[in-house]
LOKE-329254 format. One line per 10 residues: their letters; for each residue x, y, z of N, C-alpha, C. Coordinates in steps of 0.05 Angstrom, whole numbers. Each point is the difference from the previous one (the first is absolute). Layout:
// LOKE-329254
a	X:Y:Z:X:Y:Z:X:Y:Z | ...
END
This chain:
// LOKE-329254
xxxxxxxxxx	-2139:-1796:-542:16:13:20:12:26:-10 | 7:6:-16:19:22:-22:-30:16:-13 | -29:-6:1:-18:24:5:-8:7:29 | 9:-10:15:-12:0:26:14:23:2 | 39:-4:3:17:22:9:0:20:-16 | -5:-10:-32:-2:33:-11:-21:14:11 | -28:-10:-1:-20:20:13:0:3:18 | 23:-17:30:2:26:20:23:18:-5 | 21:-5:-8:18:22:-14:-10:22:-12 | -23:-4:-13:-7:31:-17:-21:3:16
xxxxxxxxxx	-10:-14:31:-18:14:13:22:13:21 | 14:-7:10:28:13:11:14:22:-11 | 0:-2:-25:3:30:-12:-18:20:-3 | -23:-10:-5:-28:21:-4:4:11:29 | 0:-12:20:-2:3:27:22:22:12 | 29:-4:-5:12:22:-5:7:29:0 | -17:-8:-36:-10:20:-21:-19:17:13 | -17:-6:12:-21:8:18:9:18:18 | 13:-18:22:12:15:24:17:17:-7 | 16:8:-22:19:22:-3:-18:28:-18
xxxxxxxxxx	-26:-14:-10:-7:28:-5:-25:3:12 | -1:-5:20:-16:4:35:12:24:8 | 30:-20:3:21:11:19:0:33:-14 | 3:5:-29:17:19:-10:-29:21:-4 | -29:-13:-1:-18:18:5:-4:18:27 | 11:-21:22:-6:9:27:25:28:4 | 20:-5:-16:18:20:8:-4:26:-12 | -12:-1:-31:-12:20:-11:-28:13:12 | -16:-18:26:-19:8:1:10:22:32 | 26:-15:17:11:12:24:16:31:-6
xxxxxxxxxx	15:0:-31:8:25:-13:-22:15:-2 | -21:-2:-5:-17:25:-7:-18:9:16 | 1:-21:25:-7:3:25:12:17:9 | 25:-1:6:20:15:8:-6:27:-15 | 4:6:-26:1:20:-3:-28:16:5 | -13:-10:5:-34:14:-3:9:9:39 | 3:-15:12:8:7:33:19:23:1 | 12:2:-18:22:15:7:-14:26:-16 | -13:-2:-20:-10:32:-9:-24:5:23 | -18:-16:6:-15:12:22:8:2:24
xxxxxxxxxx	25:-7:9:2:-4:25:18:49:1 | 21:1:-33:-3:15:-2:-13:28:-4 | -16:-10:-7:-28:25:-12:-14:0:28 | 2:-15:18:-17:4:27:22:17:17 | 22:-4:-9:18:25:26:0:28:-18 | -3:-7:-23:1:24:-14:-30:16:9 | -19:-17:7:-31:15:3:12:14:30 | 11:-16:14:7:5:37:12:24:7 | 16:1:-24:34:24:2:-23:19:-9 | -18:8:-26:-20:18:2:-9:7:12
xxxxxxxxxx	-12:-15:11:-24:4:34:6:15:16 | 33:-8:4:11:16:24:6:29:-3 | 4:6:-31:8:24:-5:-24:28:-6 | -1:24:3:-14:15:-3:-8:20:28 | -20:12:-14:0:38:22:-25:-11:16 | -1:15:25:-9:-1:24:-1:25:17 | -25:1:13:-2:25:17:-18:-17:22 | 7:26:35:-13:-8:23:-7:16:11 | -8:0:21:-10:12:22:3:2:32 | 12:3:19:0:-12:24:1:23:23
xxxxxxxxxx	-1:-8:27:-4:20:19:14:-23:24 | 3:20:23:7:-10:18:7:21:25 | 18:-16:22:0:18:18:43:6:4 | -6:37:-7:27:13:-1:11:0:25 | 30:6:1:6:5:36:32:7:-7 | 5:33:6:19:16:4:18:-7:19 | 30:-10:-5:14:-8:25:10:26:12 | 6:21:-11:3:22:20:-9:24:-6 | -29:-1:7:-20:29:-1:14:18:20 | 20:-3:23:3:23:13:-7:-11:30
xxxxxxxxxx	6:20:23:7:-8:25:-20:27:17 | -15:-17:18:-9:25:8:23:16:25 | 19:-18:11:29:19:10:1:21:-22 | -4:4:-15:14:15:-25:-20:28:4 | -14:-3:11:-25:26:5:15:11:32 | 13:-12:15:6:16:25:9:29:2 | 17:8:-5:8:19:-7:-12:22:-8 | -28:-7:-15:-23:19:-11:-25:11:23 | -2:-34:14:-24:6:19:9:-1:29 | -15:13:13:9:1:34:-1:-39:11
xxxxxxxxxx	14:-14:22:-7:-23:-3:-32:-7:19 | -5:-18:-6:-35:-7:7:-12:0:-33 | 8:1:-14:-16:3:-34:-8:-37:-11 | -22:13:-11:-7:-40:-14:6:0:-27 | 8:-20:-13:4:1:-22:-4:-30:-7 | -9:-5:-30:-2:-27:-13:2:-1:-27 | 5:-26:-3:16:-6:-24:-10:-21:-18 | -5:5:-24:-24:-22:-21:24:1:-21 | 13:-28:6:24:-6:-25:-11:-27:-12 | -29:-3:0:-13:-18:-25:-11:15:-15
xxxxxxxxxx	-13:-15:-18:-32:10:-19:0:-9:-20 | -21:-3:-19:-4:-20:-24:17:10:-23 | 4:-17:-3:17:-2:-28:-8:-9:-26 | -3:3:-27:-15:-6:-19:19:8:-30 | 12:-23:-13:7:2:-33:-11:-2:-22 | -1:6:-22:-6:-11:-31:25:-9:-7 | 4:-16:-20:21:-16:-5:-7:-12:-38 | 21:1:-7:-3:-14:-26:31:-2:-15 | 10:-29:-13:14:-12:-7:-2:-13:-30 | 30:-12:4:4:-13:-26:5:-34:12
xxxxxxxxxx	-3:-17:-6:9:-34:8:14:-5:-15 | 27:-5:-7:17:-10:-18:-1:-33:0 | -10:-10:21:6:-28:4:-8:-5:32 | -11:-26:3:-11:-3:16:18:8:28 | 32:7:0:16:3:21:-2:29:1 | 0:24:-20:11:23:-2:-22:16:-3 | -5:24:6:-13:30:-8:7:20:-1 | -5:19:-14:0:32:2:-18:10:11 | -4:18:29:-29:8:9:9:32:11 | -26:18:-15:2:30:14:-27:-1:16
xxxxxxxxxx	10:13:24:-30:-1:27:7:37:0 | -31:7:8:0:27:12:-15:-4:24 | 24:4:25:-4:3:29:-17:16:14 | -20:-10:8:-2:25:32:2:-11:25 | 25:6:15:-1:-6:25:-11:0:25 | -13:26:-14:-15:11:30:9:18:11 | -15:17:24:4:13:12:11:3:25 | 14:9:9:19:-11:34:1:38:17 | -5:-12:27:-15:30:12:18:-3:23 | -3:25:13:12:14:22:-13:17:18
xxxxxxxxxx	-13:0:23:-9:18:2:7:4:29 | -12:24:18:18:10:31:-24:25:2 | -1:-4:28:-13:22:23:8:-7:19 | -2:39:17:12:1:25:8:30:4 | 15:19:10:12:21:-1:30:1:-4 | 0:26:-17:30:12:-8:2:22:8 | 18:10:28:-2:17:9:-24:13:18 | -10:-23:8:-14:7:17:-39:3:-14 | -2:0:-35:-17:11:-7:-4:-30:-20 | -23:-10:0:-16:-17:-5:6:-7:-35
xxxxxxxxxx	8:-12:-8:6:-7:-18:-5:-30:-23 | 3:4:-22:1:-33:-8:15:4:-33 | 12:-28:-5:10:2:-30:-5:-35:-3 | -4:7:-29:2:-28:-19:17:1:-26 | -1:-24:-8:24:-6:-24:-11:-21:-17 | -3:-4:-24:-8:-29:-16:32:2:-21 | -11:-23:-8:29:-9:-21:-21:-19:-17 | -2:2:-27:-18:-12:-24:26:-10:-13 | 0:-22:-1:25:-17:-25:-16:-14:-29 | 9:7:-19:-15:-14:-25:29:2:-18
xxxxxxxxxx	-5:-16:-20:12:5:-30:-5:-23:-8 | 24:-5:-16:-3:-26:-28:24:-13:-1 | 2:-24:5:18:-23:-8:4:-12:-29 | 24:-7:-3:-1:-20:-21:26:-26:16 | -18:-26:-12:16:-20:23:1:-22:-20 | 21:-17:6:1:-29:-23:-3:-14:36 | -22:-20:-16:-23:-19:17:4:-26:-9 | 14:-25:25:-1:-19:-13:-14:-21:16 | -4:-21:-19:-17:-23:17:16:-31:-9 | -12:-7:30:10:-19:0:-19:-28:9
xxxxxxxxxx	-12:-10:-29:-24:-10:9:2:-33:11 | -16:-5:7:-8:-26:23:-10:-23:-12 | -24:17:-4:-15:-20:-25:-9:13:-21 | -28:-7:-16:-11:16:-21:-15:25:11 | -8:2:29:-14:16:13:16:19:19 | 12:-9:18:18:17:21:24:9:-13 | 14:19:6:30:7:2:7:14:23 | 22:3:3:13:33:15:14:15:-17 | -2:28:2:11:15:-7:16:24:15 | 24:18:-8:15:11:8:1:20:-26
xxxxxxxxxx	11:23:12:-1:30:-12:23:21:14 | 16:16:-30:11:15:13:4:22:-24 | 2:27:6:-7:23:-17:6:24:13 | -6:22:-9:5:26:0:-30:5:2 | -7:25:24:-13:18:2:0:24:6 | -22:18:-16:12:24:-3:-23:17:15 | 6:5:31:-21:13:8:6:26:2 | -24:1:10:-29:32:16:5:13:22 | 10:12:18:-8:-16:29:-20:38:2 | -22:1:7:-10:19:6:-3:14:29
xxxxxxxxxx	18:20:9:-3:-3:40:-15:36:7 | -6:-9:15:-21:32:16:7:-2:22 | 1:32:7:-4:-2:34:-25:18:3 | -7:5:22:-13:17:6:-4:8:34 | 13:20:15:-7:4:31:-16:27:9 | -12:0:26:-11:31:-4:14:1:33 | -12:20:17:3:8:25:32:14:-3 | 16:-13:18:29:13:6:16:-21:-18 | -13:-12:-24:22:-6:-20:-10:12:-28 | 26:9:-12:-7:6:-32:14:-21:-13
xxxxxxxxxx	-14:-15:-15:17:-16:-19:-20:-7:-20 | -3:12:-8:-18:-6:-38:12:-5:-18 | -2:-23:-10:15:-6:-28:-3:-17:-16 | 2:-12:-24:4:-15:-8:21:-10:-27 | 1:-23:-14:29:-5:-15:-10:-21:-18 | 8:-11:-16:1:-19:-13:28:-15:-23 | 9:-10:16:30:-11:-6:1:-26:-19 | 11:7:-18:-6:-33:-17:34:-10:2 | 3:-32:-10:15:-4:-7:3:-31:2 | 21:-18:-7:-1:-22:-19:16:-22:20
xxxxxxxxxx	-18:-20:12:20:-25:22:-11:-25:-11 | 12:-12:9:5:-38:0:-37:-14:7 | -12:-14:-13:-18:-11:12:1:-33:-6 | -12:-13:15:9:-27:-5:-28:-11:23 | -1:-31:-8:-22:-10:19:-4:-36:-11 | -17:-2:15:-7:-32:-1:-26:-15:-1 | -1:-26:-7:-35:-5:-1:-5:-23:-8 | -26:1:-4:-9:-31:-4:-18:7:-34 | -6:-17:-15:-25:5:-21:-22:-24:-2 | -19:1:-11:-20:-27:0:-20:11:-22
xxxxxxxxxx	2:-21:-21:-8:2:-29:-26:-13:4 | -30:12:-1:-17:-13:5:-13:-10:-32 | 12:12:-21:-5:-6:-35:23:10:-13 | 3:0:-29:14:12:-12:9:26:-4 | -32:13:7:11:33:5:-10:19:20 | -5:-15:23:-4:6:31:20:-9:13 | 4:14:21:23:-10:19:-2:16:19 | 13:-5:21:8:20:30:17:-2:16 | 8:22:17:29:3:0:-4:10:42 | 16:-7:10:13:3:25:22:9:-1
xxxxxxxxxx	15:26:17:21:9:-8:6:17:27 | 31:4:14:6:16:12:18:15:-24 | 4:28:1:17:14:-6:13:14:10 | 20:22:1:20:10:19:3:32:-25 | -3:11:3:4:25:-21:21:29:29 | 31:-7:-7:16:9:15:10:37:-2 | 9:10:18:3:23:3:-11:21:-8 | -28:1:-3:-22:23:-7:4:23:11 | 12:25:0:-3:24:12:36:12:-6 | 7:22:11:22:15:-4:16:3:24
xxxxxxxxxx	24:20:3:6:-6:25:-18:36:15 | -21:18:-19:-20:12:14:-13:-20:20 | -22:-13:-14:-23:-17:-1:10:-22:17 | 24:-12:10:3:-23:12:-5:-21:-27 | 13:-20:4:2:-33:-6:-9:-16:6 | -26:-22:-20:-8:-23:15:-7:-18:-13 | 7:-24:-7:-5:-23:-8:-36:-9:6 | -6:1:-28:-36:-1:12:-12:-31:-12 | -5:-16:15:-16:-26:-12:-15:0:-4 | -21:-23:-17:-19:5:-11:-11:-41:-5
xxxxxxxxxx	-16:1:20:-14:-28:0:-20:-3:-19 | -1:-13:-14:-31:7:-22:-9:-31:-15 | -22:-1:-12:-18:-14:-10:3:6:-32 | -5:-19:-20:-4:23:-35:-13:-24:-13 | -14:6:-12:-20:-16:-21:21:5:-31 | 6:-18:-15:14:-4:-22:-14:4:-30 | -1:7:-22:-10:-3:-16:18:-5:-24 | -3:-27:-16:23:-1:-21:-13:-2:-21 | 8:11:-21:-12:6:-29:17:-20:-17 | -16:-28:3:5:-20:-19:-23:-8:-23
END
């Protein structure tokens, strides 16, 4: 009886002995688990936070539209009344663009604008003698804007924009018959631009962009004042 209980006693200890360095393997094996998770789980946001960062340039076009090209009341005075006149306050619009990504929320981006061209034109008589005049207004320059996003998933975001631009505005007239007015001007100077949008990442360094923009008070108080938008399309290119 007294070998029976010793040999389950020292099988009860072996048994133990066993389970506690199971036990104390399994915890050394869950520590270095842990730490191996935690350096790759690091080194993978560290690859991500890279990704996001770096230079980029685009391209895009769209359709411009002048909120106040002018009034054809504003010609009465010039022409006898019965005169036609019409008014083209769209036309294509087209940027180059290129940036910095600080992080997948933030950018630095300079665009060089062309807004397009916006017209004026009138016939009829002045004074009795057959007449006609026209007018264009050309808006361009260059922005610099901090661009942020606000993404959705790994593919979509929206983005928003607001900056300084420093335009062009190029204006002509030209009338013949019983009006003289020949001239032309080119007035620069520096307003608020700001706008909104969508983006969609089709790879790592393709993407594309939907965007209204608003580029405010273009002209002088010669030239008139006008807030000119700019609807557009842009193909992305990121240098990762």
């Amino acid at each position: 009886m007294r070998l029976v209980k010793a040999t389950i006693g020292s099988s009860v200890v072996q048994r133990n002995t066993a389970e506690e360095n199971m036990f104390k393997a399994s915890k050394r094996s869950l520590r270095l688990l842990a730490a191996f998770a935690f350096v790759a789980t690091s080194g993978y946001a560290t690859v991500l936070h890279a990704q996001d960062r770096g230079w980029y340039i685009g391209a895009g076009a769209g359709q411009s539209k002048a909120n106040n090209v002018g009034s054809c009341s504003d010609l009465n005075g010039l022409f006898d009344p019965g005169f036609s006149c019409s008014i083209n306050s769209t036309d294509t619009g087209w940027k180059l663009f290129g940036g910095y990504q600080f992080n997948r929320n933030l950018a630095v981006e300079g665009t060089y604008v062309d807004l397009g061209n916006f017209k004026m034109s009138a016939s009829g008589t002045a004074g009795g003698i057959p007449s006609t005049a026209s007018g264009s207004d050309k808006a361009s320059g260059f922005s610099v804007d901090a661009v942020g996003t606000w993404p959705i998933n790994e593919q979509f975001g929206l983005i928003g924009r607001i900056g300084l631009f420093a335009w062009t505005l190029d204006t002509s007239t030209d009338a013949s018959g019983g009006l003289v007015a020949t001239g032309s001007d080119s007035p620069t100077g520096t307003s608020l631009d700001f706008g909104v949008g969508a983006k969609y990442d089709f790879g790592p360094n393709v993407g594309a962009r939907a965007e209204f923009q608003r580029f405010q008070s273009v002209g002088n108080d010669n030239t008139g004042k006008s807030d000119i938008d700019l609807i557009s399309a842009s193909l992305v290119y990121r240098f990762r």
